[in-house]
C-alpha positions in Angstrom: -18.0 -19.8 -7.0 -19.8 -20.0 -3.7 -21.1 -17.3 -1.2 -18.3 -17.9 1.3 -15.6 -17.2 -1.4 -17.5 -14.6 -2.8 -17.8 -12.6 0.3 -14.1 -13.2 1.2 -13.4 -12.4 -2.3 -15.0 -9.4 -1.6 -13.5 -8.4 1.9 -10.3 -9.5 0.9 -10.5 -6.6 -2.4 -11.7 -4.0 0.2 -8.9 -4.5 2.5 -6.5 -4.7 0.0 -8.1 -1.1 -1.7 -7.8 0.6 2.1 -3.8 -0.1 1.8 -3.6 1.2 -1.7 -5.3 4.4 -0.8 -3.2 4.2 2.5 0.1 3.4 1.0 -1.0 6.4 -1.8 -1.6 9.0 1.1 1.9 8.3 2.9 3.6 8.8 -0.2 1.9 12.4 -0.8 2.7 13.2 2.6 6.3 12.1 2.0 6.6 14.0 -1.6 5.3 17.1 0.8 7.6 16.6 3.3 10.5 15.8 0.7 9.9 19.6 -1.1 9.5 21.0 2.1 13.1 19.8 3.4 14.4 20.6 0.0 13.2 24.4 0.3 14.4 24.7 3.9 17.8 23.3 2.4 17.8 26.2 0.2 17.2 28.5 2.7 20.1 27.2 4.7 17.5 26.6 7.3 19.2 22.8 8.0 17.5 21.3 10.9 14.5 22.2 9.6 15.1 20.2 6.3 16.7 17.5 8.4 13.6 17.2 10.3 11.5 17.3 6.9 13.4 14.7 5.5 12.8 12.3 8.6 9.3 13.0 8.3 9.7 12.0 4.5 11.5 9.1 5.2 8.6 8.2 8.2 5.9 8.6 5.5 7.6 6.9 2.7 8.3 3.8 5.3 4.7 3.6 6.3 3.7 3.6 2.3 6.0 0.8 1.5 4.7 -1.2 4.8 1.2 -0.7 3.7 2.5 -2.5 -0.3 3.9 -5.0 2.0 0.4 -5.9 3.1 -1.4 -5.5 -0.3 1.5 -8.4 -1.3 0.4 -10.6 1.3 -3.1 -10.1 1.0 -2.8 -10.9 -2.6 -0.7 -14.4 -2.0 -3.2 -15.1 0.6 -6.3 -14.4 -2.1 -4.6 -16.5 -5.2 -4.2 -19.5 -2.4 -7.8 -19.3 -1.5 -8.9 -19.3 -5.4 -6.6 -22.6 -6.1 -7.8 -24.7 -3.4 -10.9 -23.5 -3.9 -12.0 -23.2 -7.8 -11.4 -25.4 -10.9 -8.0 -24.5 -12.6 -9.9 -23.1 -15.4 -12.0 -20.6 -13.2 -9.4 -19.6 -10.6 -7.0 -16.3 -11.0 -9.8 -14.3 -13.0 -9.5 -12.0 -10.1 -6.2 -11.2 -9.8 -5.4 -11.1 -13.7 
């Protein structure tokens, strides 16, 4: 493999880990936000949870936009390997 897919092997994985840990922080936030609603739900406390549950839905939005990226990212990766590598050295990567 050469340097210059090497290092956009390597900047391409990085990226690609920010989203995960991105996507993985939204969806914390929107599991808070989601038992939050639910307890002000309970407590008859309705616009509260109404306003909890749009924050839930905000986060969990954000999340799946950030697995959006990883998906392109990765299609964009696996086209670089093919044109780039032998067919028996591409994909060991992204197995």
């Amino acid at each position: 493999m050469s340097q210059e897919n090497q290092i956009l092997e390597k900047a391409y994985a990085e990226h690609i880990g920010e989203h995960y840990r991105r996507a993985s922080d939204e969806l914390l936030h929107a599991y808070q936000r989601n038992k939050e609603a639910g307890r002000h739900h309970e407590a008859g406390a309705f616009k509260a949870a109404l306003h909890h549950a749009q924050l839930s839905k905000h986060h969990a939005f954000n999340a799946h936009e950030h697995l959006k990226e990883v998906l392109v990212m990765h299609e964009k990766m696996k086209a670089t390997q093919t044109t780039a590598l032998p067919a028996s050295l591409g994909g060991d990567l992204l197995q």
